[in-house]
C-alpha positions in Angstrom: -102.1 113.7 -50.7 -105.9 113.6 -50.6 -105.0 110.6 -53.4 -102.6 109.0 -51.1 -104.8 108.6 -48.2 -107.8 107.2 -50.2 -105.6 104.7 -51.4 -104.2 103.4 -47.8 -107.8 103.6 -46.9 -109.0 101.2 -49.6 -105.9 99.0 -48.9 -106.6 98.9 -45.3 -110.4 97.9 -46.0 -109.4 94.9 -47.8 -107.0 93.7 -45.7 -109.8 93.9 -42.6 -111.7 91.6 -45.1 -109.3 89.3 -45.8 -108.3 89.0 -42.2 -109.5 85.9 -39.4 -112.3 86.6 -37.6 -110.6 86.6 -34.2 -107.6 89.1 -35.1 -110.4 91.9 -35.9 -112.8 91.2 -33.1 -115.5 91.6 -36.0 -118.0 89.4 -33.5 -117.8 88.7 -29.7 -117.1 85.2 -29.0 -119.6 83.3 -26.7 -118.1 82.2 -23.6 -121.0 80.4 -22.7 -120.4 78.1 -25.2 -117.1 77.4 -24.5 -115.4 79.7 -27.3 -112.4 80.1 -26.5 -110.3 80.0 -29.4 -106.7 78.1 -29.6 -104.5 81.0 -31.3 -101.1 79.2 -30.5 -100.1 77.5 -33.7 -97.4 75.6 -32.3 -100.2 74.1 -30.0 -102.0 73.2 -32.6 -99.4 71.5 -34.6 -98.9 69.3 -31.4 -102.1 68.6 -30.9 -102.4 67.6 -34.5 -99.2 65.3 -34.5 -100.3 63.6 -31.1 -103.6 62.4 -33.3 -101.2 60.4 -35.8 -103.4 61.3 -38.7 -102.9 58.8 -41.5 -103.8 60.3 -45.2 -106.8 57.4 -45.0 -108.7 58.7 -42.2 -111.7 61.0 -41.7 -111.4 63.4 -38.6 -114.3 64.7 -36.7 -113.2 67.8 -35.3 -115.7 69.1 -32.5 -116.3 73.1 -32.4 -113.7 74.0 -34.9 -114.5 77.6 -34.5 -112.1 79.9 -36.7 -110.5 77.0 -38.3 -107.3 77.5 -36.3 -107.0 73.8 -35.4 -108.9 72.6 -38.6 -106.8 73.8 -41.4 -104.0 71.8 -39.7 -105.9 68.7 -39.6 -106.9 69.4 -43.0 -103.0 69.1 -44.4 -103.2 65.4 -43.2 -106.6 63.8 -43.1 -108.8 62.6 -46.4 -111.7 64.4 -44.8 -112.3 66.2 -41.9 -115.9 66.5 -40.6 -116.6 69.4 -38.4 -119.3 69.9 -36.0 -120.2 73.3 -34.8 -123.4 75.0 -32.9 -122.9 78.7 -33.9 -123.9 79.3 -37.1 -120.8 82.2 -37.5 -118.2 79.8 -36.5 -119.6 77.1 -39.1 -119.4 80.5 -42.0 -116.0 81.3 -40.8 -114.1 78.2 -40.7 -115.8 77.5 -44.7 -114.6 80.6 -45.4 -110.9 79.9 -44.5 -110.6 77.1 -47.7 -112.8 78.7 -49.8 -111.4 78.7 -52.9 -108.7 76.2 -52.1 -108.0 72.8 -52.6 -109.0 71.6 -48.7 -112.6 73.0 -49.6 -113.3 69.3 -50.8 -112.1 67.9 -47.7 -113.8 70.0 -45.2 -117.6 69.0 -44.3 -119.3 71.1 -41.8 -122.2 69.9 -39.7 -124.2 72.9 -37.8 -125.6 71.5 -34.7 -124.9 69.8 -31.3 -122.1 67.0 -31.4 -123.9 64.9 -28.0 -127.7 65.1 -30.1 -126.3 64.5 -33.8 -126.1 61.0 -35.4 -122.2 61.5 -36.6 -121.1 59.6 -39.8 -118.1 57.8 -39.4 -114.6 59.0 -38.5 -111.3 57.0 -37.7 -110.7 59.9 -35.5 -111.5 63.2 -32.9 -110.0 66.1 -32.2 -111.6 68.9 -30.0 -110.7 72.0 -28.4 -113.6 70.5 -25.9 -116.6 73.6 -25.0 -116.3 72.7 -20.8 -120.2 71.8 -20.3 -120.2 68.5 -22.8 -116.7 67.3 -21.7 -118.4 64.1 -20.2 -121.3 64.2 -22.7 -119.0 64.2 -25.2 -116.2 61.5 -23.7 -118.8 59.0 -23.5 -120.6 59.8 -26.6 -116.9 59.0 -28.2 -116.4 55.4 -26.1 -120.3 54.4 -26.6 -120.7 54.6 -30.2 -121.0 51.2 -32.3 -117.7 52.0 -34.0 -115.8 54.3 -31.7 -112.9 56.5 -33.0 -109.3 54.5 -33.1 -107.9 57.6 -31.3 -109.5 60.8 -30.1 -107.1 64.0 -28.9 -109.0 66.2 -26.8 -108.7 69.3 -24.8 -110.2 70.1 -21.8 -110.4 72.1 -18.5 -107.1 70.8 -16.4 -108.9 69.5 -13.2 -111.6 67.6 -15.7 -108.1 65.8 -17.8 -106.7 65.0 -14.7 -109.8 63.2 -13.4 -109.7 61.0 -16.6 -106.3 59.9 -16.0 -106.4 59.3 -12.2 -105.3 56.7 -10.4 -106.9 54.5 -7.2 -105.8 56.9 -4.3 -105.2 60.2 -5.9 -107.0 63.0 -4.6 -109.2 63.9 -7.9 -110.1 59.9 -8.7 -113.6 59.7 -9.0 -116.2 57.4 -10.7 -115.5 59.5 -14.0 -111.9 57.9 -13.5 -113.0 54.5 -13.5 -115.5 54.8 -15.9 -113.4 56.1 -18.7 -110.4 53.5 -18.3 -112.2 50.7 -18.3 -113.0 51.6 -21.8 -109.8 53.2 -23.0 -106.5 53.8 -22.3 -105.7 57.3 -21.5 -102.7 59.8 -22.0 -102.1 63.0 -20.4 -100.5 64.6 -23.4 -99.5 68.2 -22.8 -100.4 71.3 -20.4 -102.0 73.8 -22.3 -101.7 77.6 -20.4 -104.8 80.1 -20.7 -102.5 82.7 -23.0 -103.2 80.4 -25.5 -106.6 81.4 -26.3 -108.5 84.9 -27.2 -110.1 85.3 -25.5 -108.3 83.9 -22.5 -110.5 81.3 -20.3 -110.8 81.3 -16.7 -109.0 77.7 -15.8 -105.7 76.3 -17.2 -106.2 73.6 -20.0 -104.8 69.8 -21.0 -105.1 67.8 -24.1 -105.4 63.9 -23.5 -105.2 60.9 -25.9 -108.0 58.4 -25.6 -107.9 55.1 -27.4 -110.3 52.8 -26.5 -110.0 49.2 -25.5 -109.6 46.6 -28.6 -111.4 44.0 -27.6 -113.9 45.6 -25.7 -114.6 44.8 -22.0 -117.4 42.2 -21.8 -120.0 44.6 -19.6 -122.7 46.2 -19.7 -122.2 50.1 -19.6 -125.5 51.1 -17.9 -124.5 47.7 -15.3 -121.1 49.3 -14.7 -122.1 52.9 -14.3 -125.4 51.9 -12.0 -122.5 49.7 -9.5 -120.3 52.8 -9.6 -122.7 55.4 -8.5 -123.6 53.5 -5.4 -119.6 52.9 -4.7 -118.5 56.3 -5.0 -121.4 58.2 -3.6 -118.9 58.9 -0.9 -116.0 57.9 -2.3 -113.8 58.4 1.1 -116.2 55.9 3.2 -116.6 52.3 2.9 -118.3 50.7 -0.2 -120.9 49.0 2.1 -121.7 52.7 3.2 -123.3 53.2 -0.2 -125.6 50.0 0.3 -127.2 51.3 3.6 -129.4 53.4 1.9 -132.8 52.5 1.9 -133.4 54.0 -1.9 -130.4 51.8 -2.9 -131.7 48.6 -1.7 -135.3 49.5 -3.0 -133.9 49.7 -6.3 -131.7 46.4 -5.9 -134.7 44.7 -4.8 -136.6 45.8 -7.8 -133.9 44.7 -10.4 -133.6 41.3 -8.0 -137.1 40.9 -8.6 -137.9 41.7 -12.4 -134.2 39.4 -12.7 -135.6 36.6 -10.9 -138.8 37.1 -13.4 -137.6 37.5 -16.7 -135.4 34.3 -16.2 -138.1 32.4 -15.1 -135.9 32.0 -11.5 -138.0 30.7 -8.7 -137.8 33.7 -5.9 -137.7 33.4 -2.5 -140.1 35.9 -0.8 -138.1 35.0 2.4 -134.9 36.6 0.8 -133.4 39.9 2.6 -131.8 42.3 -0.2 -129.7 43.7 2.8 -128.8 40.0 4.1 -127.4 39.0 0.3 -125.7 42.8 -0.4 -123.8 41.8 3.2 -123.2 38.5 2.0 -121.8 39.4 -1.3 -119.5 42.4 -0.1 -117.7 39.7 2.7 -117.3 37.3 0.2 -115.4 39.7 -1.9 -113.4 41.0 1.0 -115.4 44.8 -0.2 -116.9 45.6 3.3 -114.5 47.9 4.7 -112.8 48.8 1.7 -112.9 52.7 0.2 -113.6 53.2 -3.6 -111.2 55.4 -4.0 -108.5 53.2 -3.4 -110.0 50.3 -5.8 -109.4 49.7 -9.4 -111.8 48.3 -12.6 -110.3 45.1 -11.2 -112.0 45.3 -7.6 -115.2 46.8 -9.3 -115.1 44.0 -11.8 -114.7 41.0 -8.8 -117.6 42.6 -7.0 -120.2 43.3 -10.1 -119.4 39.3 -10.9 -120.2 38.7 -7.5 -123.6 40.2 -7.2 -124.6 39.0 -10.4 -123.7 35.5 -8.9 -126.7 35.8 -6.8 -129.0 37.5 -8.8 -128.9 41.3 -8.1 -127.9 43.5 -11.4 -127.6 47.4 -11.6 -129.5 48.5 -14.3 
């Protein structure tokens, strides 16, 4: 007997090594980074097939932790590049194709996705850490060569706010700011029992493919005219231009403008006078920002830069 048991004892040792990280518990996982891993397989399969992965393309996969999602990518893509801050994820998920043939796929950068200078990728997949979710977004739509698709995952209210439209209640200047770059697709509901350990807030994954050509503007431009719109969304746009700080900083811009294009000013001009004149000429006095589009936004950045006052 005493035989017996040693020998379920040693069988049962090396199947606690051989096991994922996340069945055994062997480490906790850290919440304040965002780790909550995706343990639904069927979840990741859809969230894999929703990327349309050719057998060409590189995929950067942000915070792979276990591998869950990764090995699934891995089946498809040429190469899959994964960035990931804790230095026990980045062990694990290399440890998952060590050995096999994916281990010459897999590249695995330890460090922050928003501060690295990523190679390039066709496309992103991320179970999304909550605190970079905009960070990351618009690291994804800014980059010289942006992704031709990127499937991520994120808390429910932030997914919804990237797909919002002009008078729903959670459209905000995120919402605006995302579709003018890209086209985005709620893709699938994603419930908390999905993940060990289970997070707080329900989920969504969204599809994000960004705008081939690529809007004419200025991102800094369009982000500085949208801050001032949306500061309370639910009042009038020409709300947001009453404040004194706002046209100190238009009269700035006006200024350096009027000076680096060697534009005669007119020390007689009234910032507030031409910001009146502008937002009446584009019909935008009385008119809330949360019922306007990129198209509305578009008319009145046109407008202001007609006479000379820029955002950025």
């Amino acid at each position: 007997m005493g035989k017996i048991a040693s020998m379920k004892h040693n069988n049962a040792l090396a199947a606690a090594n051989s096991a994922p990280v996340e069945r055994l518990n062997i480490f906790k996982m850290n919440t304040g980074l965002g780790q909550h891993m995706l343990k639904n397989p069927l979840v990741a399969k859809g969230i894999v097939d929703k990327a349309d992965i050719k057998s060409s393309d590189v995929v950067l996969e942000v915070g792979p932790g276990t591998g869950n999602l990764t090995v699934k990518i891995l089946e498809k893509a040429r190469k899959v590049i994964a960035v990931e801050m804790d230095p026990r994820m980045a062990a694990e998920v290399t440890k998952r194709v060590q050995g096999k043939p994916e281990q010459k796929k897999l590249e695995v950068i330890l460090g922050d996705v928003i501060k690295a200078d990523l190679p390039y990728f066709d496309v992103c997949i991320s179970n999304t850490p909550y605190q970079i979710s905009s960070p990351l977004v618009f690291k994804l739509l800014n980059l010289p060569r942006p992704p031709r698709v990127s499937v991520l995952m994120f808390q429910r209210e932030f997914a919804m706010r990237l797909v919002a439209r002009p008078g729903d209640p959670l459209y905000c200047r995120l919402s605006v700011n995302v579709q003018m770059w890209a086209t985005v697709t709620h893709i699938m509901k994603v419930g908390k029992n999905n993940f060990r350990p289970p997070p707080q807030v329900e989920s969504s994954v969204v599809r994000i493919e960004p705008k081939n050509p690529r809007p004419p503007v200025d991102f800094e431009e369009w982000d500085g005219l949208l801050r001032i719109c949306f500061v309370r969304k639910n009042r009038t746009i020409s709300a947001g231009f009453k404040s004194t700080a706002v046209t100190d900083i238009l009269e700035k811009n006006y200024r350096t403008y009027c000076s680096q294009n060697d534009i005669m000013m007119d020390d007689s001009v009234d910032i507030g006078i031409l910001i009146d004149r502008v937002l009446e000429e584009t019909e935008m006095t009385n008119v809330r920002a949360s019922k306007c589009d990129e198209a509305d936004f578009l008319k009145l950045l046109y407008a202001f830069h007609q006479v000379g006052i820029h955002f950025a």
